[in-house]
Structure formats: structure tokens, C-alpha cells
N, C-alpha and C positions, 0 to 999 in steps of 0.2 A: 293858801299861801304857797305858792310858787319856789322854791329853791333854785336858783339858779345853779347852771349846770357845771360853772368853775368851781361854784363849793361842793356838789354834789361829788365829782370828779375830785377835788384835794380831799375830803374826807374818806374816798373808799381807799385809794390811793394812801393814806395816814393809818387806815385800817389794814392792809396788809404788808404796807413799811413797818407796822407791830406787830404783827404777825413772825413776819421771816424775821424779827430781832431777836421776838421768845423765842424763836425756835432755834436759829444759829448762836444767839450768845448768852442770852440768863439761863436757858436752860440745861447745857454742858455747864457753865459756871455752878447755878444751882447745886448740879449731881454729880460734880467731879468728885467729892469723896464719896459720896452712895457707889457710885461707877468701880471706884479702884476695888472698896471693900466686894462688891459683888465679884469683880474680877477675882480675888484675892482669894473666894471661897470657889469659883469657876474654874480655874488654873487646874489643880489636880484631876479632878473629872477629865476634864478635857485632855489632859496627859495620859489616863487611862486608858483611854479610848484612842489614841492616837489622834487628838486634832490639837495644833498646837498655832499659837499667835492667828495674825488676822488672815481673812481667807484670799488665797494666793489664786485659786481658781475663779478663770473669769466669768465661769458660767454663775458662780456667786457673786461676783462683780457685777457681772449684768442683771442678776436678781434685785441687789441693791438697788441700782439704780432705776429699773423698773418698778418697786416698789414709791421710792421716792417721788417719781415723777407721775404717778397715779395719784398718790396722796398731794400732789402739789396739784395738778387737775381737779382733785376732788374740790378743795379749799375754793379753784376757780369757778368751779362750778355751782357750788353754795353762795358764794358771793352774788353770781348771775341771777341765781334764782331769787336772793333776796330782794335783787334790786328791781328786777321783773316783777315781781309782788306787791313791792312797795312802789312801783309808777302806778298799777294796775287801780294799786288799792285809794290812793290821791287821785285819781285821773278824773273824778269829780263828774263823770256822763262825758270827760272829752275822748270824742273815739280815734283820736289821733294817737293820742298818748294810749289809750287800750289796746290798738294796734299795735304800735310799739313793744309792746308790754307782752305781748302776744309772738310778736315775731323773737323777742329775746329768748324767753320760758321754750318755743319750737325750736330755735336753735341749739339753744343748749342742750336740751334735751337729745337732740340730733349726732350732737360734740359729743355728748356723754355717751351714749351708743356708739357710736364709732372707735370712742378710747374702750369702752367696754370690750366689745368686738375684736381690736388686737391686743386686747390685754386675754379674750380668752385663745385666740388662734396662735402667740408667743407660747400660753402654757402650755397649749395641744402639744404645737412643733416641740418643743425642749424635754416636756416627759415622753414623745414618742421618741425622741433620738435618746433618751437615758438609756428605757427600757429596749433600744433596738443595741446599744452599746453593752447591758447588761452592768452599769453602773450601779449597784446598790446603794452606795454610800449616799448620792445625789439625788435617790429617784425621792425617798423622802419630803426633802425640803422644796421639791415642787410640788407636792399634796396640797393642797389646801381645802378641800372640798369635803 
């Protein structure tokens, strides 16, 4: 059986409209009081130590959002593969559809290397300029390794 390709497209499409729901509204709604209490016992620490409210520094800014926009990449990328998988897996001996199926899983594959790729040459550049600034406070939280 065949799936036509307008459902096939409204279902992934339903799949990651639930996706970005959980993640921008049940799940702030969910842990808004788990959040504050954490807050609540985090606040002193963090006065201790001299960091106080949200980060004003944009190289944390841009951390943020490189962060997020990986993880949103990633989500893209799982998706592709699954659906690369499951042509492959149905494609019944049609080597059309295994082609397909073949060109998606190479691309992506190719996308993900490339997001890889400056997501590692971002880190290079940003902990070489910490550590050429002599920034302590920051070189930290570009560790990751």
C-alpha cells in the first residue's frame, strides 16, 4: 500500500507542529513552578559569585542561540532519516523509490557534516578569541569536550 504523498507530507508536518508546541508552550507551562523554585534556590549562588539575572553578554547570546539552532537541525535531521528509512524500507524492489531513499539519507548526511563542521570551527574561533582576550570567566562555558 502506497501512501500518498499529501498525507505522508500532513502527517510529518502534524509531527513537528507537536513538536515545537511541547517544546514552546506545555513545557514552560508544565515547569513554571519547578523553574521559579530552582531559581529561588539558584539566586544566592549566583550572587556569590558575582553573576546576577539573565546573560547580558552576547557572546552568551550567541551561545544560546547556537545551541538552539543545532538542536532544532538535529530534530531535522532525525526526521529525514526516518523518513529515508521508511521509503527505503516499503520500496518493495522499486529502485526508484530506493534511489530516492538513498539520495535523502546522502544528503542529509552531507547537511549534518556541514552543520557539524561550523558548529566545530564557531567553537575553535570563540575559545581562541577567549583565551587570546585572557577572559576566564567565559572560557569555561565554551568547553565542552
Amino acid at each position: 500500500m502506497k501512501l500518498p504523498t499529501k498525507l505522508l507530507n500532513l502527517f510529518i508536518l502534524s509531527i513537528v507542529i507537536i513538536q515545537l508546541f511541547t517544546f514552546f508552550v506545555v513545557r514552560p507551562v508544565a515547569h513554571a513552578g519547578l523553574w521559579e523554585d530552582i531559581r529561588g534556590e539558584l539566586e544566592p549562588i549566583g550572587t556569590a559569585y558575582g553573576v546576577t539575572g539573565a546573560p547580558n553578554d552576547p557572546r552568551d547570546i550567541a551561545m544560546t542561540v547556537v545551541n538552539f539552532a543545532l538542536g532544532f537541525f538535529s530534530v531535522i535531521f532525525l526526521i529525514l532519516i526516518i523518513y529515508a528509512g521508511y521509503l527505503w524500507m516499503t520500496a518493495r524492489g522499486n529502485d526508484d523509490q530506493i534511489e530516492k531513499a538513498k539520495k535523502i539519507i546522502t544528503r542529509t548526511v552531507i547537511g549534518a557534516a556541514i552543520v557539524l563542521a561550523a558548529w566545530m570551527i564557531t567553537l575553535f574561533v570563540i575559545s581562541t578569541l577567549l583565551s587570546a582576550t585572557n577572559e576566564n570567566l567565559f572560557r569555561d562555558r565554551w568547553r565542552w569536550f
